[in-house]
C-alpha positions in Angstrom: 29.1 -61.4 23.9 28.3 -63.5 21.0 30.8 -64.6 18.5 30.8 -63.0 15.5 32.9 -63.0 12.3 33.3 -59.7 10.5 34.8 -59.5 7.2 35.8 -56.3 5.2 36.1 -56.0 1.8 38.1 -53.2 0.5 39.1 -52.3 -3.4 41.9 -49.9 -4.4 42.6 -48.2 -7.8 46.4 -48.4 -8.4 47.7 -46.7 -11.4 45.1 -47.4 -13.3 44.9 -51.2 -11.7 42.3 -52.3 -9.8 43.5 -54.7 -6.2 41.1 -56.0 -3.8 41.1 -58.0 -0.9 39.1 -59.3 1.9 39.9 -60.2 5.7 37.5 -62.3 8.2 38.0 -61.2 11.8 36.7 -62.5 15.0 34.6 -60.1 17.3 37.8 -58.8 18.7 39.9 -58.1 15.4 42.1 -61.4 15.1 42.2 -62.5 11.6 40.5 -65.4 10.8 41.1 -65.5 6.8 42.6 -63.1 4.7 42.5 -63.1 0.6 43.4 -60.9 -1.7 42.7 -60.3 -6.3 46.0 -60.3 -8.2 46.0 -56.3 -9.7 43.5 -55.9 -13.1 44.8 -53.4 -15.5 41.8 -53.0 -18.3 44.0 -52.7 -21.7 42.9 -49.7 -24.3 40.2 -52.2 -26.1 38.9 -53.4 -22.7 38.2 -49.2 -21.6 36.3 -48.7 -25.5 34.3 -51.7 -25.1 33.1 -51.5 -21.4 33.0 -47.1 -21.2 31.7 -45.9 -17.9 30.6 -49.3 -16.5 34.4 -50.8 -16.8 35.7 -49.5 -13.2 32.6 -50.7 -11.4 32.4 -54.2 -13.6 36.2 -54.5 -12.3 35.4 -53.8 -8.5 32.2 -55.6 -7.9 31.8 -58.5 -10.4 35.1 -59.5 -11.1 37.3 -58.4 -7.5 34.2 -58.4 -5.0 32.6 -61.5 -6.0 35.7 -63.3 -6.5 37.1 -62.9 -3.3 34.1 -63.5 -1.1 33.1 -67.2 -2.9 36.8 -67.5 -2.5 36.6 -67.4 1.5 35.7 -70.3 3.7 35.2 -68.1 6.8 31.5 -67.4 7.1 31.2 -63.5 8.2 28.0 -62.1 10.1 28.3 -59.1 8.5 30.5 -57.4 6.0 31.9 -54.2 6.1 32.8 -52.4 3.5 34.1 -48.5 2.8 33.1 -47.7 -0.5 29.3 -46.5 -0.3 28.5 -47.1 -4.3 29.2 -51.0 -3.6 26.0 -51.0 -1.0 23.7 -48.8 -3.1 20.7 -51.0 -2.9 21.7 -54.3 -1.6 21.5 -55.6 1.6 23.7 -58.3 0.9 27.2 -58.3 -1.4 26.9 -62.2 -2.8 25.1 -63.9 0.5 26.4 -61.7 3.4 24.6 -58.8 4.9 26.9 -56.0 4.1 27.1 -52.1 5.6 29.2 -49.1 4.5 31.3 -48.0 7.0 33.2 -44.8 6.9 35.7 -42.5 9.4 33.9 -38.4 9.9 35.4 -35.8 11.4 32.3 -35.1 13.3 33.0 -34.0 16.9 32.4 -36.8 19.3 28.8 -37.6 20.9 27.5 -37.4 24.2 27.3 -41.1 24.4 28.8 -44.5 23.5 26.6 -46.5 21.4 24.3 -43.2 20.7 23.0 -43.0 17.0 21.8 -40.0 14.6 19.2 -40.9 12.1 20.6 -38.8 9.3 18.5 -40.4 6.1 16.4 -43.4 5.7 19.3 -45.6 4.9 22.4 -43.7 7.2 23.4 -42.9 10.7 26.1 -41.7 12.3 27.0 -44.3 15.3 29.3 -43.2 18.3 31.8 -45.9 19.2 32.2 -47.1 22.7 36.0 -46.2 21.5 37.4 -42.3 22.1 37.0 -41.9 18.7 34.9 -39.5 16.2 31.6 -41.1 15.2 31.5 -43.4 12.1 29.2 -43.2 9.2 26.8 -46.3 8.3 25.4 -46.7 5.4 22.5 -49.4 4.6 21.5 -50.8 1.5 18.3 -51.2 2.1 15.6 -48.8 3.8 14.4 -52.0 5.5 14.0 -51.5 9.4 14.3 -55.2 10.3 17.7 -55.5 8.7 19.2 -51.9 10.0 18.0 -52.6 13.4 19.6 -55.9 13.3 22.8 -54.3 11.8 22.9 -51.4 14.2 22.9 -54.6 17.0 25.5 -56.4 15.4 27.8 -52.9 15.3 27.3 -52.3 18.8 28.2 -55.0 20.0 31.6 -55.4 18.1 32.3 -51.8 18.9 32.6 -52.9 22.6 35.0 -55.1 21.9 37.0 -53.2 18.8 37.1 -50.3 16.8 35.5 -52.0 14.3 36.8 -49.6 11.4 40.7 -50.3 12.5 40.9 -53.6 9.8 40.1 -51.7 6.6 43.3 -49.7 7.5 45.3 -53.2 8.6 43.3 -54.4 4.3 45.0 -51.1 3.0 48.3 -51.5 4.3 48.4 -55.4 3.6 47.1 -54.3 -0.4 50.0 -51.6 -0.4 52.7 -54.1 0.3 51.2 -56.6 -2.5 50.6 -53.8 -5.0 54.6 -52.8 -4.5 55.7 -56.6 -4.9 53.3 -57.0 -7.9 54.4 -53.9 -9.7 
C-alpha cells in the first residue's frame, strides 16, 4: 500500500464561537500533526457588518485557511465533514479535499462497492463492518473523483477512514472546555 497522509479539517460552532482544528494521519490513523484555532466569538458590530456571510467568512477564511498554511505535514487528501466547505472546489488552499459523512444506509453487498448517487456524490462501502459513507466532490471532474475514489479505497483497507473526525471532535471539546 502506498503511504499516504490524510488530514481532516473539522470546524465547530460553540456558543456562538467558532473552534477549528486540523489533524494529519498516516494511512493507518497515527497522528502525524495536529493544530487547532483559538475559539472566534464575532461581537454585536462584527454580526451587523458581515450579515449572512459572517459564519462562513469565520469557518473557511479565517479557521480553514489558517490552520492548513499553519501545518507542515503535507496531506494527500483532505477530508472534511461539512459539505458547504467543498461546494465547488476541488481543493481547500492546495490540497485535494472530499466531504466525508456517516449514513445510516444499510450495509452493501460488497467492500469497496460504490453508488453513483449525483454527478458529484457516492455512497462508498468500507472494507470496515460499518454503514456506507457519503462522499462528496467538489468538482464534477472524473479525473479527480476517480483518483479520489482510489485514494479512499485504499485507506479504507487499512482504517475507517471517518474514525479521526470523531478523535478532531473530542480533542476540540476538551479545548473548548479549557478555553471557556
Amino acid at each position: 500500500m502506498q503511504n499516504y497522509n490524510i488530514g481532516y479539517l473539522l470546524v465547530l460552532e460553540k456558543e456562538e464561537s467558532f473552534i477549528g482544528g486540523i489533524m494529519v494521519t498516516d494511512s493507518k490513523g497515527l497522528p502525524i500533526e495536529f493544530k487547532y484555532s483559538e475559539p472566534i466569538k464575532p461581537n454585536k458590530i462584527q454580526k451587523v457588518i458581515y450579515g449572512k456571510v459572517l459564519n462562513n467568512y469565520l469557518k473557511e477564511e479565517l479557521i480553514t485557511n489558517n490552520l492548513i498554511k499553519e501545518i507542515t505535514a503535507t496531506p494527500t487528501i483532505i477530508i472534511i465533514n461539512e459539505p458547504s466547505f467543498i461546494k465547488g472546489k476541488e481543493k481547500i488552499v492546495k490540497f485535494p479535499a472530499i466531504c466525508v459523512q456517516r449514513t445510516n444506509l444499510p450495509q452493501m453487498k460488497t467492500p469497496g462497492e460504490i453508488q453513483r448517487i449525483k454527478d458529484i456524490e457516492i455512497v462508498f462501502q468500507p472494507f470496515q463492518e460499518m454503514n456506507p459513507l457519503r462522499i462528496i466532490f467538489g468538482s464534477p471532474d472524473p479525473d479527480f473523483q476517480e483518483k479520489m475514489i482510489l485514494i479512499i479505497k485504499e485507506i479504507s483497507r487499512e482504517m475507517d477512514i471517518y474514525e479521526p473526525v470523531d478523535r478532531i471532535e473530542k480533542a476540540i471539546d476538551i479545548i473548548w472546555k479549557e478555553k471557556k
